[in-house]
DRENKOL-296715 format. One record per residue (C-alpha): residue number from 1; residue in one letter; chain; y, x, z. Coordinates in Angstrom, 2 decimals, m for minus. Example, Ala and Ser with C-alpha at 12.3 -4.5 7.8 and 13.67 -1.06 7.14 Angstrom:
1 a A m4.50 12.30 7.80;
2 s A m1.06 13.67 7.14;
This chain:
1 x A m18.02 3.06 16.80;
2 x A m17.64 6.75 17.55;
3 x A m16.98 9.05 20.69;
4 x A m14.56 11.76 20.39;
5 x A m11.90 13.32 22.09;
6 x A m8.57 11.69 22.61;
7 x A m5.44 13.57 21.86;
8 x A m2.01 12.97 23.67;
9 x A m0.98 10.38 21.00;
10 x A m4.73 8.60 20.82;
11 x A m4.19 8.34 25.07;
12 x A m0.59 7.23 25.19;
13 x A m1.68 4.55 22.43;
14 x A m4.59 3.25 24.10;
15 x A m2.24 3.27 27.54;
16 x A m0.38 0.80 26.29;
17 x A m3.05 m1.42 24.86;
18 x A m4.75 m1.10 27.99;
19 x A m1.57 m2.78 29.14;
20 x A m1.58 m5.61 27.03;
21 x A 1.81 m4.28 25.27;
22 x A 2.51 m3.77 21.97;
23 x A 4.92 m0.31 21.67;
24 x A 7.41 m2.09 18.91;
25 x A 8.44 m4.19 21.74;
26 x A 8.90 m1.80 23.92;
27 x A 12.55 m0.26 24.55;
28 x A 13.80 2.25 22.41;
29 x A 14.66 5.02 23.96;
30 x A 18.09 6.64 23.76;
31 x A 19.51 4.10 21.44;
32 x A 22.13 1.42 22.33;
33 x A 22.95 m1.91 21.80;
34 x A 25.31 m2.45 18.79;
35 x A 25.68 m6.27 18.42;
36 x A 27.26 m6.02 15.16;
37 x A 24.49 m4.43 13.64;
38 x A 22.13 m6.71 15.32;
39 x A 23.68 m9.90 13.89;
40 x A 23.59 m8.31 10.36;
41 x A 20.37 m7.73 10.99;
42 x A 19.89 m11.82 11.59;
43 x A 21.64 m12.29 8.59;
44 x A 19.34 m9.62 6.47;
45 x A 16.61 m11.44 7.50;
46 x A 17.55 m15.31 6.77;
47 x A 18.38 m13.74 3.32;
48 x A 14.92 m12.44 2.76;
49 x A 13.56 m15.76 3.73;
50 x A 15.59 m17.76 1.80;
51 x A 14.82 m15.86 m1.15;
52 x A 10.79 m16.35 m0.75;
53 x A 11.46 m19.68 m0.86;
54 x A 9.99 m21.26 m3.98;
55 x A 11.83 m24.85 m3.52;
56 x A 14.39 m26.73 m2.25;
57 x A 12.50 m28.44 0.63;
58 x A 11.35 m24.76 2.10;
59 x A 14.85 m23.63 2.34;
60 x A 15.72 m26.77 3.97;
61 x A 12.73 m25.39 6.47;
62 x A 13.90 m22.21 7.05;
63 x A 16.24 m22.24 10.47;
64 x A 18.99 m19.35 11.35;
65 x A 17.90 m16.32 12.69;
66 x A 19.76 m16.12 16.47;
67 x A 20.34 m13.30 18.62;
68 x A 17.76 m15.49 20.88;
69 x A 14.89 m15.31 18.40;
70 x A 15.26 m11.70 17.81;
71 x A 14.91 m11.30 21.71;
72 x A 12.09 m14.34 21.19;
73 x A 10.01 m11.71 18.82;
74 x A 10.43 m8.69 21.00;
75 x A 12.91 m7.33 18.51;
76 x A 15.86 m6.98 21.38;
77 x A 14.83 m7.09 24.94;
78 x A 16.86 m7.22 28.07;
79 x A 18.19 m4.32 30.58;
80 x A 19.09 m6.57 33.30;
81 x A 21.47 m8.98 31.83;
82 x A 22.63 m7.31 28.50;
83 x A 20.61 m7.04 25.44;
84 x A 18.86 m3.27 24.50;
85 x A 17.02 m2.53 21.19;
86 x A 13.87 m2.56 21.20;
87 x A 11.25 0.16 18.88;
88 x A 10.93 m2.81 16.17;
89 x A 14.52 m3.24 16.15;
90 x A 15.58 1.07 15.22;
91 x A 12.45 0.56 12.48;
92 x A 14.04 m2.45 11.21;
93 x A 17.94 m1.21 10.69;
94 x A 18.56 2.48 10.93;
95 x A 14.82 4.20 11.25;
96 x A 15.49 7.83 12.16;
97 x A 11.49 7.64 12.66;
98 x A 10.72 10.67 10.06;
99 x A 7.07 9.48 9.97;
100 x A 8.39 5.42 8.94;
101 x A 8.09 5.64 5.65;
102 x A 6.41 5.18 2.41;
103 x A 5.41 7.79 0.13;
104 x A 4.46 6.69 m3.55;
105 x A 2.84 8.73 m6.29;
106 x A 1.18 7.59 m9.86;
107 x A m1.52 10.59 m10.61;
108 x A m3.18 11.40 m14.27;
109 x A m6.90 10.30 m13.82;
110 x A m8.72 9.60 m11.61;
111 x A m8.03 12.48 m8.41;
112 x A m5.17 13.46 m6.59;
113 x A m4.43 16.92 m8.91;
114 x A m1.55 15.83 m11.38;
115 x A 1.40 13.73 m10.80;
116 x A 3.13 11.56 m13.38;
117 x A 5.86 9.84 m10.57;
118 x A 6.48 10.29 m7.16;
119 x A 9.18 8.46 m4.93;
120 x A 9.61 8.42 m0.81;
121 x A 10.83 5.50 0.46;
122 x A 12.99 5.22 3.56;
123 x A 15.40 3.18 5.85;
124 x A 14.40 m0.21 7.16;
125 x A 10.95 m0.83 6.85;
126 x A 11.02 m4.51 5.60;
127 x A 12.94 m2.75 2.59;
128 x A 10.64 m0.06 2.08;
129 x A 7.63 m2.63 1.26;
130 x A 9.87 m4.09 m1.89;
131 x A 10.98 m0.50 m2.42;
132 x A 7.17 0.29 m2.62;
133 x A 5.76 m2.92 m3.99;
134 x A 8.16 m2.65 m7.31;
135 x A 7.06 1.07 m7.88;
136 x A 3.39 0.09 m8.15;
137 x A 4.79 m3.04 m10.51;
138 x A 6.11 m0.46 m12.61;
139 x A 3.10 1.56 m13.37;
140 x A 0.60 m0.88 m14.27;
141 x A 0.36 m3.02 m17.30;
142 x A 1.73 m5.81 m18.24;
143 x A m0.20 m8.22 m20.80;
144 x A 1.22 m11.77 m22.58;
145 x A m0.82 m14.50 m23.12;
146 x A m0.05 m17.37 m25.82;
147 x A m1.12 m20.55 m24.42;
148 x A 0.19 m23.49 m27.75;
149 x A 3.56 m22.24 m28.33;
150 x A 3.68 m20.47 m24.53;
151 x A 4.07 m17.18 m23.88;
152 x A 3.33 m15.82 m20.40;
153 x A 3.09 m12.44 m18.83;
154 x A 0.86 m11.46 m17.00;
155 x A 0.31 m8.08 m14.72;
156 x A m3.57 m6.44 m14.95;
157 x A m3.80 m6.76 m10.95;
158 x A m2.55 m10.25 m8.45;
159 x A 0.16 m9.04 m7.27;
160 x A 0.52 m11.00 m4.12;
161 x A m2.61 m8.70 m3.39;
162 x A m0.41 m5.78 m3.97;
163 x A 2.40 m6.95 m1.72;
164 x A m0.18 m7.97 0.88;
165 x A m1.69 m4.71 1.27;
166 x A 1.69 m2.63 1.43;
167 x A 2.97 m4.96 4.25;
168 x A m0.15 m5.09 6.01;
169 x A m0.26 m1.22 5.98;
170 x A 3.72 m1.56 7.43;
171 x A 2.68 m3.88 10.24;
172 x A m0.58 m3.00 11.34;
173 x A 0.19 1.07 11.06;
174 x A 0.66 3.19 14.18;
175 x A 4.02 4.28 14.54;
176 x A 2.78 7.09 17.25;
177 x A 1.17 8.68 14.45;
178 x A 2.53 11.73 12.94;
179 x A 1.74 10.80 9.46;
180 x A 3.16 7.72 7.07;
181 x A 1.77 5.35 4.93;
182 x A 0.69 6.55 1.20;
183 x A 0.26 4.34 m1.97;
184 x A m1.64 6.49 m4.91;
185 x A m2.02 4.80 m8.31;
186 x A m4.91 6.50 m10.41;
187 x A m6.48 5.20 m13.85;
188 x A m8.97 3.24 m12.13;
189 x A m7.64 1.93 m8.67;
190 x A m4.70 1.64 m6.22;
191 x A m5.19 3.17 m2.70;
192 x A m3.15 2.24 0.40;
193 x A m3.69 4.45 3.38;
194 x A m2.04 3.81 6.69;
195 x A m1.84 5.45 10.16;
196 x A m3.81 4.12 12.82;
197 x A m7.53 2.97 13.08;
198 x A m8.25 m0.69 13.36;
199 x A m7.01 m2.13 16.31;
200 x A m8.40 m3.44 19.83;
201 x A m12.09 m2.71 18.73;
202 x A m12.09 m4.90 15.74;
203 x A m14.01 m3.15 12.76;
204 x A m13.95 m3.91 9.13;
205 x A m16.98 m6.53 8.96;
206 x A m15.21 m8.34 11.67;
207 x A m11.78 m7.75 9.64;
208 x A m13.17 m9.38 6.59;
209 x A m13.50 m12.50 8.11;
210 x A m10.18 m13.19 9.16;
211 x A m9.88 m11.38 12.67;
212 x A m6.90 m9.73 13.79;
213 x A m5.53 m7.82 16.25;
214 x A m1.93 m7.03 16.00;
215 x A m1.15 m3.88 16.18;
216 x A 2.67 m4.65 16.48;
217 x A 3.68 m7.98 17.37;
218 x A 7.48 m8.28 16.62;
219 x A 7.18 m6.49 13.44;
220 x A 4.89 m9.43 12.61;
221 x A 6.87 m12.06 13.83;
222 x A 10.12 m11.07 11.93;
223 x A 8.26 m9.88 8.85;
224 x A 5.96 m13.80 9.26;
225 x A 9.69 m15.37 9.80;
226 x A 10.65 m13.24 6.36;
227 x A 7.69 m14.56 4.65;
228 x A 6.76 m10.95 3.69;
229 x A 3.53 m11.35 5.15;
230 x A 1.63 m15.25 6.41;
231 x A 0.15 m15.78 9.35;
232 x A m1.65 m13.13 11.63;
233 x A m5.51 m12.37 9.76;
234 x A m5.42 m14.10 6.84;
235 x A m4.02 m10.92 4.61;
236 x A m7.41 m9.73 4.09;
237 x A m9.68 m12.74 3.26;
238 x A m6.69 m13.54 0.35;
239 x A m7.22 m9.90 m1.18;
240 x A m10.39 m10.51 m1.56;
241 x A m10.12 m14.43 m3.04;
242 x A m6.98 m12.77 m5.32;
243 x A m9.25 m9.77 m6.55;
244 x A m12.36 m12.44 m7.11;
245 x A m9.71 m14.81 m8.94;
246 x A m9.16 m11.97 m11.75;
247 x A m12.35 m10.67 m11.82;
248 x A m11.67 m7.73 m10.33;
249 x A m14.77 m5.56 m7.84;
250 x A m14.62 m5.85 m4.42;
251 x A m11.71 m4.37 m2.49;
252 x A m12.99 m1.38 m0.38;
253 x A m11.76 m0.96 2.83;
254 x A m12.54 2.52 4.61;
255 x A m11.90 4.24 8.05;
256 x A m11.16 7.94 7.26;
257 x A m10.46 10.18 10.23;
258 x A m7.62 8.29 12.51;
259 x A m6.70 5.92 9.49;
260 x A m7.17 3.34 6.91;
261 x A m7.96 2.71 3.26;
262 x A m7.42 0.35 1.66;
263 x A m8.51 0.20 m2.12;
264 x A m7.93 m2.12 m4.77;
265 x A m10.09 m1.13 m8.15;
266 x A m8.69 m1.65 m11.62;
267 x A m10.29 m2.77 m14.97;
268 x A m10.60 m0.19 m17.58;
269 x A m9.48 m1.47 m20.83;
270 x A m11.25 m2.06 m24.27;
271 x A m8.22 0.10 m26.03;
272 x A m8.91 2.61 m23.12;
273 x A m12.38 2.55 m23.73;
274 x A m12.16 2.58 m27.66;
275 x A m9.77 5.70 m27.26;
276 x A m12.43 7.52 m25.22;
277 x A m14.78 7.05 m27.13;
278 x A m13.46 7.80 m30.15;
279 x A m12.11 11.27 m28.79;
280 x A m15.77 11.64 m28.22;
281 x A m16.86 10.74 m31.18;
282 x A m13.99 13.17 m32.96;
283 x A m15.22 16.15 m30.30;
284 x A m19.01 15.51 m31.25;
285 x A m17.79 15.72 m35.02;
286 x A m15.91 19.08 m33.89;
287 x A m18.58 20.49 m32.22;
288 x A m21.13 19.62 m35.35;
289 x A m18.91 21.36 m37.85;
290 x A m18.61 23.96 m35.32;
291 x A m22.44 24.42 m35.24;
292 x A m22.39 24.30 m38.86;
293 x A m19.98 27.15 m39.36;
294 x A m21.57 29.38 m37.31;
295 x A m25.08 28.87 m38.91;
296 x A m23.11 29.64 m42.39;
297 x A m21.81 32.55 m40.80;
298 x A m25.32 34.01 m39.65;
299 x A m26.47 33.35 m42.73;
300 x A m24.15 35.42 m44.23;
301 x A m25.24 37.97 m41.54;
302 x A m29.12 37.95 m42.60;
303 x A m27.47 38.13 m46.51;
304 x A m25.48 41.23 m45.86;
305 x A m28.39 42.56 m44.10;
306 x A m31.04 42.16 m46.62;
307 x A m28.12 44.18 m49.01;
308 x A m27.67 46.85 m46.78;
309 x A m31.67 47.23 m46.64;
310 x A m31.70 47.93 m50.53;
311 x A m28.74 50.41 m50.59;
């Protein structure tokens, strides 16, 4: 919704869209065909989606992943007869892509000034959105709840939201962009910023209701095969029904300069809020017995005055 100029990046992106091509699927330059790497790869992958698997019956569903179906994707493409990797393929094993990656960090309060934890995450991308995923897991709370003689345990935020928004940020990123993806955890919200405006003039409204444009198709057809992520534009509409489900505001969702935001607000506490206020509370008391020394000590000012009048 805005005119401005387009850098070399901005162009060569909107080159290939113009094209109708999606730059994961495009050849990777420089890098060769290593079969044995690509069928470990397969194997990485069936894993994965074996392991979402919740029942017997879904991993009865779940076929092998073939050297055929990573070609199928766009993962490997062809150089005449002989298989070549493709840009989805080097971001899904080795990733020498500096900017591919995740960067986490846990702040004190409520701005980005203090850090409490900070890890980078690396390597294959699928792995960097568990890598990422279990570091926000670890730095929000946990409650139990006694249902009869059950006890369950339950995190403060859905954390199927969580997941969602880290592997939407993977898949739907720019991977021209000099930058990489960020997840900050402050007091009162998670944010998830990713490379890359929204894509093929889609805008958030439109978003919201279950639009997409993908941004990188074989990325999104391994990752949908993995079951890291459903199918294409249903990831935000199920943040939203998640956050609703626990009672949580709105998710925001923001355009900032040639990016995303994504933010997911969290509840402040009644302990959190009892501790506030009582600090309060103890500073007012501070502050009163502050006022009241001083007034004793000015007294004692107009006291020794009045004695130094009659000497």
């Amino acid at each position: 919704g805005t005119s401005r100029p387009a850098d070399a990046r901005k162009l060569k992106e909107l080159e290939i869209e113009g094209q109708n091509m999606s730059y994961d699927k495009m050849q990777c330059i420089g890098k060769t065909y290593d079969e044995k790497k690509a069928l470990h790869l397969c194997k990485e992958m069936k894993r994965i989606a074996l392991e979402a698997c919740k029942s017997e019956d879904e991993k009865a569903e779940v076929k092998d992943m073939t050297l055929e179906k990573l070609e199928d994707f766009g993962v490997l493409c062809r150089a005449g007869k002989s298989y070549t990797v493709t840009n989805a393929f080097e971001l899904m094993t080795d990733n020498k892509n500096r900017n591919a990656k995740i960067q986490c960090a846990l702040f004190k309060g409520i701005t980005r000034d203090i850090f409490i934890d900070q890890k980078e995450f690396t390597g294959p991308i699928y792995e960097q959105v568990d890598d990422a995923y279990h570091f926000v897991l670890r730095h929000i709370n946990l409650g139990a709840e006694i249902d009869g003689i059950y006890r369950s345990e339950e995190y403060e935020l859905p954390t199927k939201a969580i997941r969602e928004m880290v592997a939407n940020a993977v898949v739907h990123r720019s991977y021209l962009d000099e930058a990489c993806i960020q997840v900050c955890i402050f007091d009162d919200r998670i944010e998830v910023l990713s490379p890359g405006m929204l894509y093929g003039g889609l805008d958030v409204e439109t978003a919201k209701m279950g639009k997409s444009r993908c941004r990188n198709a074989a990325i999104a057809e391994a990752f949908h095969y993995m079951h890291i992520i459903e199918s294409w534009g249903t990831g935000i509409p199920r943040l939203y029904n998640r956050c609703a489900e626990y009672n949580l505001p709105e998710p925001l969702f923001e355009e900032f300069g040639d990016g995303i935001k994504v933010i997911m607000f969290r509840k402040v506490s009644s302990n959190q809020e009892k501790v506030g206020n009582i600090v309060k509370n103890i500073s007012n008391a501070l502050e009163e017995v502050g006022n009241t020394a001083e007034k004793v000590i000015n007294e004692g000012k107009k006291v020794s005055n009045t004695f130094d009048k009659y000497m």
